[in-house]
N, C-alpha and C positions, 0 to 999 in steps of 0.2 A: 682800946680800938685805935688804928691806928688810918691817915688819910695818904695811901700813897700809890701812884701813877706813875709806869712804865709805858713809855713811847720810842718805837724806832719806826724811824719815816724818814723823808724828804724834805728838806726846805727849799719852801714854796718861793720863797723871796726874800733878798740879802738883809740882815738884820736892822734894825731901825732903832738908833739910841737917842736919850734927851736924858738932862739932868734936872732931877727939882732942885727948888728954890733952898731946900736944905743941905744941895751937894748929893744927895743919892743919885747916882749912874743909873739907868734902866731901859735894857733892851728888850725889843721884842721881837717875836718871832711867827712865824706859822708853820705848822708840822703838818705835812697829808701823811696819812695812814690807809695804807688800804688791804682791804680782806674780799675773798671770793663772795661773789653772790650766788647764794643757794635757794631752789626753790624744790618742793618735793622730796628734801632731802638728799637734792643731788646739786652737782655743781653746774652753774648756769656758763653755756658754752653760747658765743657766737656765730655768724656763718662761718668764716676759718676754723672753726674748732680752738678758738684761743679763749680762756676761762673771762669773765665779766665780773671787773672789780668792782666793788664799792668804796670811792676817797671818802674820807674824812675829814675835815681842817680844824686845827689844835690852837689857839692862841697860849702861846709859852711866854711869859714874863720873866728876865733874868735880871738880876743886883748887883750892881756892885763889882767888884773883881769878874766874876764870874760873866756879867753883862761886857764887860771890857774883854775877855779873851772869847767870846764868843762874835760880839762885833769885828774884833780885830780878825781873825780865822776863818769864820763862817761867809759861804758865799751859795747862793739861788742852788738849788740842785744836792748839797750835800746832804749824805744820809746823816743822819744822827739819833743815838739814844738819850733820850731823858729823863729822867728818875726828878720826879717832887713831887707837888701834893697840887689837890683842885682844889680852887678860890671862886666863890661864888659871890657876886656881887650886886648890889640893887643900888638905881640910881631914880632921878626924877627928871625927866625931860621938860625941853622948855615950854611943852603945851599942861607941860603936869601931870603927863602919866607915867608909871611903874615900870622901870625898864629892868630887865634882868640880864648879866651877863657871867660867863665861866671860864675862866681861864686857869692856865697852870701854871703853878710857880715852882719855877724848877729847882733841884738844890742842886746838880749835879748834869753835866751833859758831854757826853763822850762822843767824837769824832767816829763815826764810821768808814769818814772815805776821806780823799785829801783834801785839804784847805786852803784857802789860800796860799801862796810863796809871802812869804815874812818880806820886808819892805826891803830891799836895796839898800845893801854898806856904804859908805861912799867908797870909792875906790875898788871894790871889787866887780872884775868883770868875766870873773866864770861863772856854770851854768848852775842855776840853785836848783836844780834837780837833783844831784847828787853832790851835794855840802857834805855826808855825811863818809862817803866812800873812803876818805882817808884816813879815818881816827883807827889805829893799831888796836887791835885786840891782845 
C-alpha cells in the first residue's frame, strides 16, 4: 500500500522558510483546491448562473533543495502541482490537551504558471521576459 497525494491548486501565500537547529531547510506552503458544489446531483449555480465552488486549504511542507527552489520561484497566486504523501501529526498543547494536525509532505512540485523573474545579474539591463529568445536552435 502505498500513501500518495496529488494536488493542483493556487498559492494562497508566498512561501515561508526557517531552518532547524540541525541545518534542514523547510518551507511551507498552503494550496486551495477547489471543486463544484453539488447538491441533488446537480451542480449548484448562483444568481448569475456561475457554478459555486467549494476551497479547500492544504498545508504543504517542502525540504531541503526542493524547499529552496520552491521559496526561491514560488509567489501568492501561482498554480502548482504537488505529488507527496499525508503526515499526520499529534501534539500536546499548553493546557494539555490533544491536538491533531495533517499536512503534506511533498516530494515533488511542478510549476503550472510563471514564477517569479530570477534576481537581477549585475550589469544586465534587458528585459527578463524574454532571456530566452536568442539561444539558436
Amino acid at each position: 500500500m502505498q500513501n500518495i497525494v496529488i494536488l493542483a491548486g493556487n498559492l494562497g501565500a508566498d512561501p515561508e522558510s526557517r531552518t532547524t537547529q540541525g541545518g534542514t531547510n523547510i518551507t511551507s506552503i498552503r494550496l486551495a483546491t477547489s471543486r463544484p458544489r453539488y447538491k441533488d446531483g446537480k451542480i449548484v449555480r448562483d444568481e448569475q448562473g456561475r457554478r459555486v465552488q467549494d476551497t479547500e486549504w492544504h498545508r504543504i511542507t517542502c525540504f531541503n533543495g526542493l524547499g529552496k527552489t520552491v521559496q526561491e520561484h514560488c509567489t501568492s497566486g501561482m498554480k502548482l502541482l504537488v505529488r507527496g504523501r499525508i503526515h499526520y501529526t499529534k501534539w500536546t498543547d499548553q493546557q494539555g490537551n490533544d491536538r491533531y494536525g495533517c499536512e503534506i509532505i511533498a516530494e515533488t512540485v511542478d510549476f503550472l504558471s510563471r514564477g517569479k523573474p530570477a534576481q537581477k545579474d549585475e550589469g544586465y539591463t534587458g528585459n527578463y521576459n524574454d532571456l530566452d529568445d536568442d539561444i539558436p536552435f
